[in-house]
N, CA, C and O atoms as a Maestro MAE file, in Angstrom:
{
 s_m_m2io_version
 :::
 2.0.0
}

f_m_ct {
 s_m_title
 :::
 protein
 m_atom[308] {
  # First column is atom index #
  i_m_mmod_type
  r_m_x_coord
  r_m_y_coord
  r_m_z_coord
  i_m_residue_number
  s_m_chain_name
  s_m_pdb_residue_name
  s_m_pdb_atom_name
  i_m_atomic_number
  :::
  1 25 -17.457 19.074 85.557 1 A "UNK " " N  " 7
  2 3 -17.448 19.859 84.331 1 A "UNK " " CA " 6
  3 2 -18.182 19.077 83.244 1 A "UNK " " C  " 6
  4 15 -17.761 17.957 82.956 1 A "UNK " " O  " 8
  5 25 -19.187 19.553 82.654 2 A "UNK " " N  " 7
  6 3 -20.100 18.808 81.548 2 A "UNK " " CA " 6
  7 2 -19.093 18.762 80.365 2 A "UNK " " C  " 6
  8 15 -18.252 19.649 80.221 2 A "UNK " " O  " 8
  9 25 -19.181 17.913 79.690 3 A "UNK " " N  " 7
  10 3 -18.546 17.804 78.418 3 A "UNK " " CA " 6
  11 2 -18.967 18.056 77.305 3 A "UNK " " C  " 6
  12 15 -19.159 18.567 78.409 3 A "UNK " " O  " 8
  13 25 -19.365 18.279 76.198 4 A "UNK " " N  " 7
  14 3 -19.666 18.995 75.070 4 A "UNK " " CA " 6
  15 2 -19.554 17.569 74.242 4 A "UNK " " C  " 6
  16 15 -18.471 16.987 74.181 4 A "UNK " " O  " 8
  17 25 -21.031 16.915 73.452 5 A "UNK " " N  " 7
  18 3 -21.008 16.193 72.526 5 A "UNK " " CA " 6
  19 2 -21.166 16.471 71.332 5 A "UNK " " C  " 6
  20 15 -22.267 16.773 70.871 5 A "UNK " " O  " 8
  21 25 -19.715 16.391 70.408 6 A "UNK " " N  " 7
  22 3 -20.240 17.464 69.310 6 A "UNK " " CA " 6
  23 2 -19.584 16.191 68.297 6 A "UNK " " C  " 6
  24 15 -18.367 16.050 68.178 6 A "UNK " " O  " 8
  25 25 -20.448 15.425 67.695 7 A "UNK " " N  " 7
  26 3 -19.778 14.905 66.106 7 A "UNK " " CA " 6
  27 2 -18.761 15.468 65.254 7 A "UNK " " C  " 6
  28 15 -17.896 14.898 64.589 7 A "UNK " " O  " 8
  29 25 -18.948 16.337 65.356 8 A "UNK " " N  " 7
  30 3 -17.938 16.877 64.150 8 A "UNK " " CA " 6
  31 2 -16.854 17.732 64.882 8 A "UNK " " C  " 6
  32 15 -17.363 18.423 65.765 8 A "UNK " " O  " 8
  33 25 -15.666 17.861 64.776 9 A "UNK " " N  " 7
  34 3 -14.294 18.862 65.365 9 A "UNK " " CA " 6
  35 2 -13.901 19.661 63.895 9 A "UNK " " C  " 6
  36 15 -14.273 19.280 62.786 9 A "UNK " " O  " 8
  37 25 -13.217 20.633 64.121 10 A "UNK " " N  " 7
  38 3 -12.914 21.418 63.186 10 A "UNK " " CA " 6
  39 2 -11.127 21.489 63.622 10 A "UNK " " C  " 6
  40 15 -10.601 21.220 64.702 10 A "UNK " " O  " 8
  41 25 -10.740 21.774 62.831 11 A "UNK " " N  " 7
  42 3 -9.377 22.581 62.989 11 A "UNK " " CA " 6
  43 2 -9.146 24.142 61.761 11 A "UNK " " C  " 6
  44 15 -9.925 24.651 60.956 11 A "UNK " " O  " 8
  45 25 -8.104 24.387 62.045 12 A "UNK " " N  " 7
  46 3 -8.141 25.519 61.289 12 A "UNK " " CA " 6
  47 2 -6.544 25.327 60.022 12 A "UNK " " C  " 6
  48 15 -5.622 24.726 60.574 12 A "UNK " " O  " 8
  49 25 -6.339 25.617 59.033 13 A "UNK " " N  " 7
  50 3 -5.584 25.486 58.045 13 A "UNK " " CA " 6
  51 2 -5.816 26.563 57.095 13 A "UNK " " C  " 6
  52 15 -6.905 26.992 56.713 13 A "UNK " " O  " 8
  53 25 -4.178 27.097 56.630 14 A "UNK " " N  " 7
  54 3 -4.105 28.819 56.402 14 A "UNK " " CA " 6
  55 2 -3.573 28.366 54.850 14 A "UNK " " C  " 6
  56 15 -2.612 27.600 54.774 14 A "UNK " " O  " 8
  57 25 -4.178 28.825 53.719 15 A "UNK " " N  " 7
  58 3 -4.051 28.596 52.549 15 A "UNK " " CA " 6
  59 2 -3.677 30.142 51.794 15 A "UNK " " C  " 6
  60 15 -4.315 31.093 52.245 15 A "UNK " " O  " 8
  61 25 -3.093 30.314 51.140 16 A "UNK " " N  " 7
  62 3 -2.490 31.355 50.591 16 A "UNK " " CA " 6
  63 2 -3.427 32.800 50.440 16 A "UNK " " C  " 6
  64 15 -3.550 33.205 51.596 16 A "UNK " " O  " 8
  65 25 -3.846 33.358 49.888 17 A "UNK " " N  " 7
  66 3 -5.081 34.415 49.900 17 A "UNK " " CA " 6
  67 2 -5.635 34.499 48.600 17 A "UNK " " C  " 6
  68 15 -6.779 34.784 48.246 17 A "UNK " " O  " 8
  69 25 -4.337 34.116 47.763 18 A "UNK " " N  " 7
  70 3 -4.459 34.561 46.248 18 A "UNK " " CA " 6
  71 2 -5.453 33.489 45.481 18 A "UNK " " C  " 6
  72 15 -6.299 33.754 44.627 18 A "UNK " " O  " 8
  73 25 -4.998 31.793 46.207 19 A "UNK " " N  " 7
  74 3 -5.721 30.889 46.272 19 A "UNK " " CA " 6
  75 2 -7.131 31.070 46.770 19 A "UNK " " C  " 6
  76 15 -8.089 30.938 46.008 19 A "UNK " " O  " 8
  77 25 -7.277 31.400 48.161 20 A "UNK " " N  " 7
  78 3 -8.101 32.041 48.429 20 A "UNK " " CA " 6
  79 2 -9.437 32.218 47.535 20 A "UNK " " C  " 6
  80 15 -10.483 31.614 47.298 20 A "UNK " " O  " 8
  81 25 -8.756 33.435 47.175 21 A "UNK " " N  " 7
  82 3 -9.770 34.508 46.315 21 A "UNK " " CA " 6
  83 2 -10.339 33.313 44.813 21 A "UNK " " C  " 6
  84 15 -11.551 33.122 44.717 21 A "UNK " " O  " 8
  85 25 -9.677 32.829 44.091 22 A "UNK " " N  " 7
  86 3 -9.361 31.800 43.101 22 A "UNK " " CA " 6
  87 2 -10.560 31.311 43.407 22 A "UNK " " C  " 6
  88 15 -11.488 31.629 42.665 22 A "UNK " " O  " 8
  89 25 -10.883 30.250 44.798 23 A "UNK " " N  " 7
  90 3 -11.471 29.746 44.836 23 A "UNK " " CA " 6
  91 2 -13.211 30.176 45.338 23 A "UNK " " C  " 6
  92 15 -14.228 29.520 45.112 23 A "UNK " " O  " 8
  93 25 -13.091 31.351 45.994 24 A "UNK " " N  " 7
  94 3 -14.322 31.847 46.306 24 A "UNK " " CA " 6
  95 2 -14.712 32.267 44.523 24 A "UNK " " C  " 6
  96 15 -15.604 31.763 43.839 24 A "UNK " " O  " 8
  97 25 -14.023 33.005 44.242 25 A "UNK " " N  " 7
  98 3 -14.664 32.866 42.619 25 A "UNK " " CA " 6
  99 2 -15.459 31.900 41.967 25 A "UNK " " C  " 6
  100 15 -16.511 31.970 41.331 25 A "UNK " " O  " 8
  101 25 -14.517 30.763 42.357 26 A "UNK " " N  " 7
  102 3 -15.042 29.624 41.322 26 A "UNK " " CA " 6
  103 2 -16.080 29.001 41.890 26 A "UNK " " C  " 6
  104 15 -16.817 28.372 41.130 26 A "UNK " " O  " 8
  105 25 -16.420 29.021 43.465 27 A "UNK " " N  " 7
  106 3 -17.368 28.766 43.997 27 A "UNK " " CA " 6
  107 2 -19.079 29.205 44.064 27 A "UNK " " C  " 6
  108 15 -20.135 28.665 44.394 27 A "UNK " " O  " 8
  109 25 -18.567 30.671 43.475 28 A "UNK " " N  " 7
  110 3 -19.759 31.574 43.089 28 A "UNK " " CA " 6
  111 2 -20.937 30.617 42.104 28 A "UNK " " C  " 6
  112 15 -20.566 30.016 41.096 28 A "UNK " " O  " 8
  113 25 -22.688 30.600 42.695 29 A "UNK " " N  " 7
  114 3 -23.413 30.148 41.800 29 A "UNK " " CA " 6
  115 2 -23.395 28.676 41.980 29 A "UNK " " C  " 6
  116 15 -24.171 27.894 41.430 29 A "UNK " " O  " 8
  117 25 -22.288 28.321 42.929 30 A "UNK " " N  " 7
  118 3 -22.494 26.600 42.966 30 A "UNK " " CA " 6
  119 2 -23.340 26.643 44.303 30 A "UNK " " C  " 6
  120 15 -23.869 27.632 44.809 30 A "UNK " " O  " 8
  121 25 -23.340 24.933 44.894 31 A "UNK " " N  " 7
  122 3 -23.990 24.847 45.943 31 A "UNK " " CA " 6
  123 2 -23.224 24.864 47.354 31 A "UNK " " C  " 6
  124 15 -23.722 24.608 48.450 31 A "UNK " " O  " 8
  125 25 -21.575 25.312 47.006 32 A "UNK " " N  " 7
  126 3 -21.409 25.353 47.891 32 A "UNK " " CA " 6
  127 2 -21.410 26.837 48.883 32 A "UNK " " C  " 6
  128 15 -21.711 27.841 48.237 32 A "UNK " " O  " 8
  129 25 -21.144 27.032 50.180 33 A "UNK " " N  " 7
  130 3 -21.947 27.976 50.838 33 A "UNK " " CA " 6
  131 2 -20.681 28.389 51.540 33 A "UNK " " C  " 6
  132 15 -20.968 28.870 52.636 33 A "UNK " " O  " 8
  133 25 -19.055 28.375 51.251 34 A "UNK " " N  " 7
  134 3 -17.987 28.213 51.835 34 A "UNK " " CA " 6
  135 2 -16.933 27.904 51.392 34 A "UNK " " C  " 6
  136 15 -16.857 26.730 51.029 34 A "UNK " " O  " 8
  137 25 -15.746 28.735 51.233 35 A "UNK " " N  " 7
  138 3 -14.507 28.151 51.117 35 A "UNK " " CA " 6
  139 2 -14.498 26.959 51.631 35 A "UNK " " C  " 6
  140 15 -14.198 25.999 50.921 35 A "UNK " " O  " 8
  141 25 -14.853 26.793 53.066 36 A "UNK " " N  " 7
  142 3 -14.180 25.635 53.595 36 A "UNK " " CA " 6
  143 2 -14.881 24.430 53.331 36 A "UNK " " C  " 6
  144 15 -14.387 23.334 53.594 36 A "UNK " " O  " 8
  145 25 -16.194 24.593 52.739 37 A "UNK " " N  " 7
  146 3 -16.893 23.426 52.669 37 A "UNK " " CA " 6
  147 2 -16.444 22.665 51.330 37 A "UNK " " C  " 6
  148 15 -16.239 21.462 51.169 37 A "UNK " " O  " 8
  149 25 -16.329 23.991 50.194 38 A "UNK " " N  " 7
  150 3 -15.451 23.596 48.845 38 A "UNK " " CA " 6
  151 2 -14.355 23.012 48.899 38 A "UNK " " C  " 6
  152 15 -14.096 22.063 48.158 38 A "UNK " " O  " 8
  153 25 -13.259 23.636 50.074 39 A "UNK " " N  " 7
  154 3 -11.612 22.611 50.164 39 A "UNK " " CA " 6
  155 2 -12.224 20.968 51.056 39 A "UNK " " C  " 6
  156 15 -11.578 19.920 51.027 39 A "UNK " " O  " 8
  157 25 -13.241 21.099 51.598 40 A "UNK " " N  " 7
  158 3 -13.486 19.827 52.233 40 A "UNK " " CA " 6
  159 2 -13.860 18.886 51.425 40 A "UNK " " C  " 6
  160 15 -13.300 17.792 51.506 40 A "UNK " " O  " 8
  161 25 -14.743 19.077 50.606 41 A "UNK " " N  " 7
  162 3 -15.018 18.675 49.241 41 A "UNK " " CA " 6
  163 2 -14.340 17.747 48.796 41 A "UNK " " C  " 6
  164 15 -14.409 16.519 48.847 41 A "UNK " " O  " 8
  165 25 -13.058 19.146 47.942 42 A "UNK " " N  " 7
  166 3 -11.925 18.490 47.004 42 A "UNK " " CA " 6
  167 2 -11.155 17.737 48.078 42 A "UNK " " C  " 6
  168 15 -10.554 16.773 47.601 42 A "UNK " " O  " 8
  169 25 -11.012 17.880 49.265 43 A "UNK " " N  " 7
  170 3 -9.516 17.035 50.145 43 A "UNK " " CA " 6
  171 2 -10.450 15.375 50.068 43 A "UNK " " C  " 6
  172 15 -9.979 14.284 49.748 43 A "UNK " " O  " 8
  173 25 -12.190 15.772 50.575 44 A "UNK " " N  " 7
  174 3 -12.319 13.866 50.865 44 A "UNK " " CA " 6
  175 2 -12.457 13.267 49.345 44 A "UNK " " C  " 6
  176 15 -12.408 12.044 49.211 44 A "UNK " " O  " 8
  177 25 -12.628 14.110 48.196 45 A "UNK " " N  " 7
  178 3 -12.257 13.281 46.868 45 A "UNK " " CA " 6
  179 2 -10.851 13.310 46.461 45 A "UNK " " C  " 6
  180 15 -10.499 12.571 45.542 45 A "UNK " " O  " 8
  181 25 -10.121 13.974 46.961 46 A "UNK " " N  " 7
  182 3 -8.663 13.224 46.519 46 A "UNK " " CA " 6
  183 2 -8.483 12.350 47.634 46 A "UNK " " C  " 6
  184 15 -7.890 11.313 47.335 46 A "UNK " " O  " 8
  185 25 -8.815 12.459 48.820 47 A "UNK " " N  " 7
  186 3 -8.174 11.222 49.876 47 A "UNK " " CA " 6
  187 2 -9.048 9.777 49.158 47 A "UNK " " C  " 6
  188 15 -8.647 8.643 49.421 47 A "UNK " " O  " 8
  189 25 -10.289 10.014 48.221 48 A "UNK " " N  " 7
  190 3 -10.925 8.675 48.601 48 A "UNK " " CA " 6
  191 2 -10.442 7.676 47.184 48 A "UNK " " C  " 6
  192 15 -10.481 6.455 47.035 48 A "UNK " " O  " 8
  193 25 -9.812 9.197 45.906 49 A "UNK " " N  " 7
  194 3 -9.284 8.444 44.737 49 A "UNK " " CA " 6
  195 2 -7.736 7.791 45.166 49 A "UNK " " C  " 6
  196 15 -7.174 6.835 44.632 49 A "UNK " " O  " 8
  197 25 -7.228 8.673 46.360 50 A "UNK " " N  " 7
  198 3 -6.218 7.714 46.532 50 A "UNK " " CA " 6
  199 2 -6.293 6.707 46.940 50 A "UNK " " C  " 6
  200 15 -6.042 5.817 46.127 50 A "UNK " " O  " 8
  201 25 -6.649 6.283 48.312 51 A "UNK " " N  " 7
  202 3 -7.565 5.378 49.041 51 A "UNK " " CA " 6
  203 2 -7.954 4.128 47.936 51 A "UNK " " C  " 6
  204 15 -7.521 2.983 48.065 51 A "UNK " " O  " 8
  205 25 -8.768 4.524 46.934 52 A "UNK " " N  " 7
  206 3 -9.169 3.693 45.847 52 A "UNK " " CA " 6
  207 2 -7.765 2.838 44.974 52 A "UNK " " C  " 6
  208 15 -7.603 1.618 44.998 52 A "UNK " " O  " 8
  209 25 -6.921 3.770 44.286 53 A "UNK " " N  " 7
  210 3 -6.020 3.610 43.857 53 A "UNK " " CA " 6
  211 2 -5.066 2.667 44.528 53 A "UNK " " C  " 6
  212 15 -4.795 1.583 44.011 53 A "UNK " " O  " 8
  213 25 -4.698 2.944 45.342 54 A "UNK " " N  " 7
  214 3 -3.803 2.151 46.242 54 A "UNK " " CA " 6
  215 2 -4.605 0.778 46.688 54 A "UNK " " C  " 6
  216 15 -3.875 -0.182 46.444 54 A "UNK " " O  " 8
  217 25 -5.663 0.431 47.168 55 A "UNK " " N  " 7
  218 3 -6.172 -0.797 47.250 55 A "UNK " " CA " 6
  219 2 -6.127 -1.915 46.053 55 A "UNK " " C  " 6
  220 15 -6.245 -3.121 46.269 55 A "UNK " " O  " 8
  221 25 -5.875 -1.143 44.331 56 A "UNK " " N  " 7
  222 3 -6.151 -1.928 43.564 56 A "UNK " " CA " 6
  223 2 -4.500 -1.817 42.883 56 A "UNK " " C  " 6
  224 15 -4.314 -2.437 41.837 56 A "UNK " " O  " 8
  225 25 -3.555 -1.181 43.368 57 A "UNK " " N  " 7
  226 3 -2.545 -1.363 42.774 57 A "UNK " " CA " 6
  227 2 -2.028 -2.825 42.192 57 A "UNK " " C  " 6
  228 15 -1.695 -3.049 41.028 57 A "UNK " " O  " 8
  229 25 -2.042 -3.655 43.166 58 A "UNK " " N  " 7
  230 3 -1.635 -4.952 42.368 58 A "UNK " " CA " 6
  231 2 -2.584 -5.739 43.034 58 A "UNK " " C  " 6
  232 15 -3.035 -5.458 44.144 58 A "UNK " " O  " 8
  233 25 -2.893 -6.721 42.372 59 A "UNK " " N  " 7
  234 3 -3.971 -7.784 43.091 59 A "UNK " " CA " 6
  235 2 -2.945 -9.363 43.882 59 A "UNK " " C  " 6
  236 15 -2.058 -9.791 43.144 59 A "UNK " " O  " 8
  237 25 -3.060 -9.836 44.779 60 A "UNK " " N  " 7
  238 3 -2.415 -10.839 45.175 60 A "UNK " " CA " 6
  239 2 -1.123 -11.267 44.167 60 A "UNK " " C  " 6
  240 15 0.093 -11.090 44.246 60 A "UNK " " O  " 8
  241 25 -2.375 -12.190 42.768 61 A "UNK " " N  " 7
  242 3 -1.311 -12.791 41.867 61 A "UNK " " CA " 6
  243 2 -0.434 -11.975 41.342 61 A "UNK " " C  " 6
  244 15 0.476 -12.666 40.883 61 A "UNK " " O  " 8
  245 25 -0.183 -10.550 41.125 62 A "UNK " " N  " 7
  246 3 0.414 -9.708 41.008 62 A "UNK " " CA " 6
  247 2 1.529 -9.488 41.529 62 A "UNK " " C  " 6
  248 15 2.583 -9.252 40.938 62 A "UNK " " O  " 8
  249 25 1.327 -9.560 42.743 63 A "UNK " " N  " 7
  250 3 2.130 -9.297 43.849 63 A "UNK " " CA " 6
  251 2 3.866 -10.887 44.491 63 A "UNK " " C  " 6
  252 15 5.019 -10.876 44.923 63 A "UNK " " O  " 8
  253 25 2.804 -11.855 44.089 64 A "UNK " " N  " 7
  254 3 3.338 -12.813 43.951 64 A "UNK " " CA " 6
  255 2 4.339 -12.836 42.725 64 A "UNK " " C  " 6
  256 15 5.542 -12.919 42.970 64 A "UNK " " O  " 8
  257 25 3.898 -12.769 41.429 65 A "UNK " " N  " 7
  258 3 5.113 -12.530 40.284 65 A "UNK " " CA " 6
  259 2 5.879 -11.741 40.208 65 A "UNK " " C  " 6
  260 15 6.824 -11.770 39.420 65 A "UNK " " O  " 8
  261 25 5.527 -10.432 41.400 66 A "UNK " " N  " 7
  262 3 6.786 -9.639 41.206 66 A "UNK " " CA " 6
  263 2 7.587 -9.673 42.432 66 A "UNK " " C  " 6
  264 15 8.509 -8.886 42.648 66 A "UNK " " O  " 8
  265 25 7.153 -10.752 43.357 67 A "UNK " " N  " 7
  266 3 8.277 -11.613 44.216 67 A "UNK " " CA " 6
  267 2 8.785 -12.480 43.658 67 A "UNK " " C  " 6
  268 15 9.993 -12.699 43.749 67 A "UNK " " O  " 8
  269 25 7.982 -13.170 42.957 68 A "UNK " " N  " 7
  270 3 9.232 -13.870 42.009 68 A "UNK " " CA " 6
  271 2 9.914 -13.610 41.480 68 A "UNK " " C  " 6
  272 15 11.038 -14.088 41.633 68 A "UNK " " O  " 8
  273 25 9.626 -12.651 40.496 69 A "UNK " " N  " 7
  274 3 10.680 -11.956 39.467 69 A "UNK " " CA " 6
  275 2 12.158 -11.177 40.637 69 A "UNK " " C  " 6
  276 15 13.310 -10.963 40.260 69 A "UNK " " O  " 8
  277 25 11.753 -10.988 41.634 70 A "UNK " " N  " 7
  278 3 12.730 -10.153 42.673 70 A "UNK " " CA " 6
  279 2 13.627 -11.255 43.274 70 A "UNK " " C  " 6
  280 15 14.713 -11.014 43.801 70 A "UNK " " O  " 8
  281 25 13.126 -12.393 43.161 71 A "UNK " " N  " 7
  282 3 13.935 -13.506 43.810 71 A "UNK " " CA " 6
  283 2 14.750 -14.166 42.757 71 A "UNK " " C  " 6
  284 15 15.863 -14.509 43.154 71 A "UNK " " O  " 8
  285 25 14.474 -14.434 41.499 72 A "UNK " " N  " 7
  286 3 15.040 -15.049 40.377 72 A "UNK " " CA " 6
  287 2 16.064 -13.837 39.998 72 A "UNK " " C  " 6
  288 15 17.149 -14.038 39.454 72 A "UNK " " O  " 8
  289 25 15.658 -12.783 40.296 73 A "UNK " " N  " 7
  290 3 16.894 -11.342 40.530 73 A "UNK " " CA " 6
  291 2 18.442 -11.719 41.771 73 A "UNK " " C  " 6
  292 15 19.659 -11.562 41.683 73 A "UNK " " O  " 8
  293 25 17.586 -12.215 42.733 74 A "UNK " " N  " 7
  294 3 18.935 -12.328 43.950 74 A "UNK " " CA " 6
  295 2 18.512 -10.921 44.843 74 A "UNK " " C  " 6
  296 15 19.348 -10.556 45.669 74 A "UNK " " O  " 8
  297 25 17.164 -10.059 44.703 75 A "UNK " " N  " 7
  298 3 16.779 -9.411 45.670 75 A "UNK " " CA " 6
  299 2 15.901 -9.848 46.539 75 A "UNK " " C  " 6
  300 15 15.509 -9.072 47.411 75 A "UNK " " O  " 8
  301 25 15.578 -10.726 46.499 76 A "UNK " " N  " 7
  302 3 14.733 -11.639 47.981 76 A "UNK " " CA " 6
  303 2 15.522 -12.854 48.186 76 A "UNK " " C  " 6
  304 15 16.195 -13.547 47.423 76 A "UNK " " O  " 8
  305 25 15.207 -12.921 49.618 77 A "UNK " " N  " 7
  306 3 15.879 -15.015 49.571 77 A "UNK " " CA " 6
  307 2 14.808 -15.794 49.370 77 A "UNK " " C  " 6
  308 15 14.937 -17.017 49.306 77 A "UNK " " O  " 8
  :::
 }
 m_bond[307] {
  # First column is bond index #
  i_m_from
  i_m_to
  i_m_order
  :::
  1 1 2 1
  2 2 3 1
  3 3 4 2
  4 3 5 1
  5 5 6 1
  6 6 7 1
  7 7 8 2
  8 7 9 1
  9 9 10 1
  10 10 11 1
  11 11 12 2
  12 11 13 1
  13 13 14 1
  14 14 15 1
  15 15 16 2
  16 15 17 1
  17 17 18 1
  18 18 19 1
  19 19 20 2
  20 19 21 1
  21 21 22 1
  22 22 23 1
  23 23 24 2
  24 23 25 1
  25 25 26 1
  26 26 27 1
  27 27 28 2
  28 27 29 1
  29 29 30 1
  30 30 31 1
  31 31 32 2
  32 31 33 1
  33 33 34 1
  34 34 35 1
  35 35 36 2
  36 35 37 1
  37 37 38 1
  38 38 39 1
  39 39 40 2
  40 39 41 1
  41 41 42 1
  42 42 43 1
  43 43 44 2
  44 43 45 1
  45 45 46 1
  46 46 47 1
  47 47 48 2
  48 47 49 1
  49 49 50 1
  50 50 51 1
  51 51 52 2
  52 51 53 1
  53 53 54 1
  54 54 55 1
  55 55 56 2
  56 55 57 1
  57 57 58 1
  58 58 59 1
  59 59 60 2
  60 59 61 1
  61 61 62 1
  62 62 63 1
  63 63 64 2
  64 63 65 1
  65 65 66 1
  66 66 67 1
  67 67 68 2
  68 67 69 1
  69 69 70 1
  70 70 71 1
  71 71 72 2
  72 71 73 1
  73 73 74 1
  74 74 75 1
  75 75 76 2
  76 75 77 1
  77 77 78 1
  78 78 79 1
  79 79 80 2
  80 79 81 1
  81 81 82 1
  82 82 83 1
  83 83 84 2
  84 83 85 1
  85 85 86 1
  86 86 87 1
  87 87 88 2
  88 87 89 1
  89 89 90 1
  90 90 91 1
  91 91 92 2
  92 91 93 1
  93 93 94 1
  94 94 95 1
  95 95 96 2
  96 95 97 1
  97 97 98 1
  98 98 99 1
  99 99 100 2
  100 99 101 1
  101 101 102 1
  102 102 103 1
  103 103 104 2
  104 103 105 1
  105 105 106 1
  106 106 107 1
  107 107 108 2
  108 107 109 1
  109 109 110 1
  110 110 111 1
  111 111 112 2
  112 111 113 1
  113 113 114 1
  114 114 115 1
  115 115 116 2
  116 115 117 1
  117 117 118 1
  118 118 119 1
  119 119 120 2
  120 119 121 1
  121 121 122 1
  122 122 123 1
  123 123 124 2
  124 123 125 1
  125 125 126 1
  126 126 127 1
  127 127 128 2
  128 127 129 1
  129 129 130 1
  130 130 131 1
  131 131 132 2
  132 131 133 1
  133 133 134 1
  134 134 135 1
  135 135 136 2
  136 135 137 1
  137 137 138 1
  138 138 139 1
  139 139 140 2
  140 139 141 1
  141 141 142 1
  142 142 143 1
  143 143 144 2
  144 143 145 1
  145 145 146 1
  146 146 147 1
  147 147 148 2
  148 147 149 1
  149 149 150 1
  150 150 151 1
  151 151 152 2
  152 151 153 1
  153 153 154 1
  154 154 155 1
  155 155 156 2
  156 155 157 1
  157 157 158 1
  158 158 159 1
  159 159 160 2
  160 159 161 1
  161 161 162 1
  162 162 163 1
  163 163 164 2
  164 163 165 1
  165 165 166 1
  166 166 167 1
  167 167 168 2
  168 167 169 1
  169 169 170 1
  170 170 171 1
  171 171 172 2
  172 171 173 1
  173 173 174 1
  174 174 175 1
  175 175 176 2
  176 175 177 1
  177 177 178 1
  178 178 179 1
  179 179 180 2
  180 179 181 1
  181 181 182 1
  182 182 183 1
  183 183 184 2
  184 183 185 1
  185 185 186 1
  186 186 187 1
  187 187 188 2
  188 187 189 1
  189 189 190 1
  190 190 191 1
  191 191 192 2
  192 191 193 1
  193 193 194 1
  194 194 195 1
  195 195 196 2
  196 195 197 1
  197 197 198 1
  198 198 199 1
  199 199 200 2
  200 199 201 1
  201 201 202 1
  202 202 203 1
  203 203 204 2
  204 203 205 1
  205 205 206 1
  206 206 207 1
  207 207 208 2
  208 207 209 1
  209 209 210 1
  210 210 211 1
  211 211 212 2
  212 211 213 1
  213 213 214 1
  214 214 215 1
  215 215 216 2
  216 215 217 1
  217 217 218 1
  218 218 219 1
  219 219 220 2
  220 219 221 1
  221 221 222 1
  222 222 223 1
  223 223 224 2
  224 223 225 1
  225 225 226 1
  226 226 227 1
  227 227 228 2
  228 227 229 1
  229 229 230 1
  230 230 231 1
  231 231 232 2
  232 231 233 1
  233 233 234 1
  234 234 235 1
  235 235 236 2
  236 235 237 1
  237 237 238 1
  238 238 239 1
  239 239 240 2
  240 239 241 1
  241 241 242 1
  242 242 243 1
  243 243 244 2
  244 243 245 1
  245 245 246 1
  246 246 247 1
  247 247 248 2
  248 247 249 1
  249 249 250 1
  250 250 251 1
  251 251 252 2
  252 251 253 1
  253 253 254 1
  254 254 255 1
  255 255 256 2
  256 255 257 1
  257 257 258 1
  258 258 259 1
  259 259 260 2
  260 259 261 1
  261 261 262 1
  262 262 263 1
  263 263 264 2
  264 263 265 1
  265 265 266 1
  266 266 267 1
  267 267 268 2
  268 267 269 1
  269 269 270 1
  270 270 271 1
  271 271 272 2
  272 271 273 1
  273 273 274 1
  274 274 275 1
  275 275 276 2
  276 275 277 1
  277 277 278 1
  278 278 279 1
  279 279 280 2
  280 279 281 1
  281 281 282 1
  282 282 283 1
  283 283 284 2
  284 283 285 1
  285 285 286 1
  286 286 287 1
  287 287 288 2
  288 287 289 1
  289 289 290 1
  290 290 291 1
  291 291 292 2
  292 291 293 1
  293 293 294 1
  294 294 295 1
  295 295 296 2
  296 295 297 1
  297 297 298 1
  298 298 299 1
  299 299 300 2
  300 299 301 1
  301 301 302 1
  302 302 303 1
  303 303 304 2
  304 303 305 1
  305 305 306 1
  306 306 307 1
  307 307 308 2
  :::
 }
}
């Protein structure tokens, strides 16, 4: 049986209608060519501001003073 080399997989995900409609509106006149290309859009810029966010939450020395502060508490040993 040959196998099919395809880069990209899809799945499918059912979003309200009302939303839907909302968004084909707002899509009108832009460059995008698709609901789905528009929610793909917005999902990899919120995954990448989180992504971002979370890497810079605390930096090492950060992280260290608020083990200290947790131990001079009696919540770490």
């Amino acid at each position: 049986m040959a196998e099919q080399k395809d880069d990209k997989k899809y799945t499918t995900i059912s979003i309200p209608t009302p939303l839907a409609e909302k968004i084909k509106k707002r899509i009108q006149g832009t460059g995008f060519t698709s609901l789905s290309s528009y929610v793909t859009y917005v999902l990899r810029e919120v995954i990448s501001n989180t992504e971002d966010d979370h890497e810079e939450a605390f930096s090492k020395e950060d992280e260290e003073k608020v083990k200290e502060r947790l131990r001079a508490l009696g919540y770490l040993d």
